[in-house]
N, C-alpha and C positions, 0 to 999 in steps of 0.2 A: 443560507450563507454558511459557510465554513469556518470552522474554530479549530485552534491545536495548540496544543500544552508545549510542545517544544519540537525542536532538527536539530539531527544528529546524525553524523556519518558512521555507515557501517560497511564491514566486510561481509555480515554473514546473511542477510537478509534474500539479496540475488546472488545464485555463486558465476564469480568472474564480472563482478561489479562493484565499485566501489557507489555505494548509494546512500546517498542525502535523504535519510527516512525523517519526515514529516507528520506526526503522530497526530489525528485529528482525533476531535475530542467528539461527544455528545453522543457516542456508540450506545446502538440500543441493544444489541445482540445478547450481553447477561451471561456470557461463558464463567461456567463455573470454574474457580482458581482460574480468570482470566490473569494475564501474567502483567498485566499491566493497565488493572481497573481506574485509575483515575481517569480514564479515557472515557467511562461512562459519562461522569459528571461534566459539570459544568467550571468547573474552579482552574484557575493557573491556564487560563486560555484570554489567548488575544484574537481578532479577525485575521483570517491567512491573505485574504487579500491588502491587509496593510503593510506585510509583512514578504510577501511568495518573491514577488518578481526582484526583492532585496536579497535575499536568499540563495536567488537565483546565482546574482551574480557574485555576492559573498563567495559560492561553493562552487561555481562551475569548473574551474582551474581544478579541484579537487574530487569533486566529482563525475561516476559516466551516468548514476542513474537518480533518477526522482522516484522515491518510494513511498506512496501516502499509505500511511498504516492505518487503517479505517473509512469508512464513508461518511463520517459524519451521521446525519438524521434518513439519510438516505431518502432524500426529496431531491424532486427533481430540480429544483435551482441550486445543490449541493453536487448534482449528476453535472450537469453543465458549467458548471464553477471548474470542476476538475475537470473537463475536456478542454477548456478555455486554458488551466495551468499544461497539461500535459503537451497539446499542440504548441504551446509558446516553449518549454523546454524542447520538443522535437526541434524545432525552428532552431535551438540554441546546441545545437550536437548531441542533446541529452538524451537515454533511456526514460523510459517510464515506465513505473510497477504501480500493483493495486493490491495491499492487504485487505479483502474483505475476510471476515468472520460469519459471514452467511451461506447457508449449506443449498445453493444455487447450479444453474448453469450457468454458462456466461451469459451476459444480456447484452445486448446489440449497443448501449451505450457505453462498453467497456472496451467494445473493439481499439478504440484511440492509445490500450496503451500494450508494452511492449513483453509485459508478466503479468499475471492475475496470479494471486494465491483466493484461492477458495476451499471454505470450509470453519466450521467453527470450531477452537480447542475441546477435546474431551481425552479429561483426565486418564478414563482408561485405554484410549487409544493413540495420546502423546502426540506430540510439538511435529514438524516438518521432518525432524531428523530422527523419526523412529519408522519401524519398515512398518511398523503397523496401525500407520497415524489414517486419519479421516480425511486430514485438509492435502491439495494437491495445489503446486504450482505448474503454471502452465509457462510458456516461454513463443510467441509468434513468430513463425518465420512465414513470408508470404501471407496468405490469404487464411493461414491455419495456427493452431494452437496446439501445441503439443506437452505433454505430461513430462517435465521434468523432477520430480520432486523426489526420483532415487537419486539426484548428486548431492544431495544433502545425508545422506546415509552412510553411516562409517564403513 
């Protein structure tokens, strides 16, 4: 099951989306000067399923995109828990993105949402918006996934 510390609307997360990020907690991935480690632990989190579909509609007026910022424990009923949120936002007009921290390719159960950022922070090679970062966002059009992560770049 899925857990998150708090939602919060941002501008910078997808560019040209106003996205409802969803910070799920119990991240194992360990990024050094992660930039927002309480996401490790366990503390200041509630169940997202008591909480998602309220959310939903609290933000949708405000929102285009659903942004989970992590994967949780990355089990498969954590996998499926977020395909089950994402298809119900598509259903509802909504975008859907995926912050993983893990230095992957894409996996066949992420195809459901509509950006993937992939990659874990390293300090020496900086955030999304340096030219010489590690992690890449990806952005789907049709059947394909393409490398956006120079519109983040000044």
């Amino acid at each position: 099951m899925l857990y998150f510390a708090e939602a919060a609307l941002s501008l910078k997360e997808i560019p040209n989306e106003v996205s409802l990020c969803i910070y799920i907690t119990r991240c194992s991935n360990n990024c050094e000067r992660c930039h927002y480690s309480q996401l490790q632990g366990r503390s200041y989190e509630g169940l997202l399923k008591d909480s998602f579909y309220d959310l939903i509609e609290l933000y949708s007026s405000q929102a285009s995109c659903i942004c989970f910022m992590g994967e949780g424990e990355n089990k498969l009923v954590d996998m499926l828990e977020m395909i089950e949120y994402s298809t119900y936002s598509h259903k509802k007009g909504l975008k859907t993105a995926l912050y993983s921290g893990r230095n992957i390719e894409i996996e066949e159960w992420m195809w459901v949402f509509d950006y993937i950022k992939l990659g874990e922070y390293s300090i020496e090679k900086g955030a999304l918006t340096e030219k010489s970062t590690n992690q890449v966002l990806f952005q789907k059009e049709g059947h394909e996934y393409f490398d956006i992560t120079c519109l983040f770049w000044r």
